[in-house]
VEXLUMDO-714312 format. One record per residue (C-alpha): residue number from 1; chain; x, z, y. Coordinates in nm, 2 decimals, padded with zeros to 4 digits. Layout:
% residues N
NUM;A;X;Z;Y
...
***
This chain:
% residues 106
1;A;-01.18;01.38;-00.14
2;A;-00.98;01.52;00.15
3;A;-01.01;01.38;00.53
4;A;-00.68;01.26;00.53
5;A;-00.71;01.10;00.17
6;A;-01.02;00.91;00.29
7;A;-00.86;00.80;00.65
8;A;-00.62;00.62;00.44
9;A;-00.89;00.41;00.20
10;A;-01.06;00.33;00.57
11;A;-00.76;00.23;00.74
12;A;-00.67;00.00;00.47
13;A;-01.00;-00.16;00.51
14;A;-00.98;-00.22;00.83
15;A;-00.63;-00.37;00.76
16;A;-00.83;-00.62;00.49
17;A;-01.06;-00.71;00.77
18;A;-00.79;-00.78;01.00
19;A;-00.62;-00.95;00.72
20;A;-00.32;-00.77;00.78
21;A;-00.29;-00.68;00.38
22;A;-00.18;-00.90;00.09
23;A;-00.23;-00.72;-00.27
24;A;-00.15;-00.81;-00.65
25;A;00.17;-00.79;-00.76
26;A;00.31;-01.14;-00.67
27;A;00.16;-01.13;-00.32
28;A;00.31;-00.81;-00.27
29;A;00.64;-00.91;-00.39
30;A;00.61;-01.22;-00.17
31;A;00.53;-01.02;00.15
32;A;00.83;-00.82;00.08
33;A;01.09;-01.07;00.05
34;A;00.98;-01.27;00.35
35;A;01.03;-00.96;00.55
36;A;00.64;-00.98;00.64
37;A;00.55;-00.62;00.46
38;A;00.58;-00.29;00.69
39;A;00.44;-00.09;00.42
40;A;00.40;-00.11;00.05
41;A;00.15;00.11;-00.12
42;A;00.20;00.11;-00.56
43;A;-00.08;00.25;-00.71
44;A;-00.02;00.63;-00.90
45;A;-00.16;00.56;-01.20
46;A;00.02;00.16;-01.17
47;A;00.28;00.15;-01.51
48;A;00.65;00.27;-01.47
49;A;00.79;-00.09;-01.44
50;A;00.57;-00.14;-01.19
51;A;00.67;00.13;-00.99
52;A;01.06;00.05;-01.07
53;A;01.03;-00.32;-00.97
54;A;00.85;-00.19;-00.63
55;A;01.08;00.12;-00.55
56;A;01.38;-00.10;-00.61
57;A;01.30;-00.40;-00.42
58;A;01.14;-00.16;-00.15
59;A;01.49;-00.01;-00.13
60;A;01.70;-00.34;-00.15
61;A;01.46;-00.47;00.13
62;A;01.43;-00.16;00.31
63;A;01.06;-00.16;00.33
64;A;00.89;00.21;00.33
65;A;00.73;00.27;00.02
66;A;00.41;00.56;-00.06
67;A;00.28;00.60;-00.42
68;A;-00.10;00.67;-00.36
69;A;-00.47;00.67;-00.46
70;A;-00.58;00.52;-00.80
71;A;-00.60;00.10;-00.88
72;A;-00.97;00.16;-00.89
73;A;-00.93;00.31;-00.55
74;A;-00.71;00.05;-00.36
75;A;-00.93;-00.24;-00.49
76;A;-01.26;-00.05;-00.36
77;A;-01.13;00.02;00.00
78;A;-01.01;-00.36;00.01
79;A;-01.35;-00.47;-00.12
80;A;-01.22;-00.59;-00.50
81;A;-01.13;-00.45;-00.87
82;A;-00.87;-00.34;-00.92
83;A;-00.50;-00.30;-00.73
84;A;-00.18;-00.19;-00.83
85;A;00.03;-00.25;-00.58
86;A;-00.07;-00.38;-00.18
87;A;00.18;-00.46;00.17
88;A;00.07;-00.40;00.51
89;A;00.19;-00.64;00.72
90;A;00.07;-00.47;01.03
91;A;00.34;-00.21;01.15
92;A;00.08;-00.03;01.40
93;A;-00.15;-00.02;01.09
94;A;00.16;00.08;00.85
95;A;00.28;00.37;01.10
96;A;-00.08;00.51;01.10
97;A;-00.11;00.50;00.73
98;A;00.19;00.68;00.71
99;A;00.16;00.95;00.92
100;A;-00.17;01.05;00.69
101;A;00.05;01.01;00.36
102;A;00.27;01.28;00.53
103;A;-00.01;01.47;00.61
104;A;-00.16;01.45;00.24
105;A;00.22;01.49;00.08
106;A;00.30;01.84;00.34
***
């Protein structure tokens, strides 16, 4: 696993510490429509309607959305199974998870 790929595992963990994230589905979806998300993270291998719902509502809302890691992977670096889908609600947090998804995507 690549530096950047594991700084963004860590840096969601420290966001679960924090409790800065919310993650399932309907948390997720809450977060977003009560404006409290800065980030939404949907799982790659999450199914397609999954990644419509988010990518739609992400866009209506105009949160930033990042398709990344596995569900096995986003549960483990929050400390659980498995997630699909996960908001920041921290924007410092958000912005430096972001910057290493553009690093990983360049």
């Amino acid at each position: 696993m690549s530096p950047e790929r594991k700084r963004v595992f860590n840096l969601i963990g420290i966001a679960m510490k924090s409790r800065n994230v919310v993650s399932g589905e309907f948390s997720t979806e809450k977060a977003v429509k009560e404006g409290k998300a800065t980030l939404v993270i949907v799982a790659e291998d999450a199914s397609d309607n999954t990644k419509k719902m988010f990518t739609n509502m992400c866009s209506y809302y105009k949160v930033p959305i990042s398709f990344f890691g596995k569900k096995y992977e986003l549960g483990h670096s929050m400390g659980k199974e498995f997630r699909a889908s996960l908001a920041l609600l921290d924007k410092g947090l958000a912005d430096a998870i972001d910057k290493q998804l553009k690093m990983i995507q360049c």
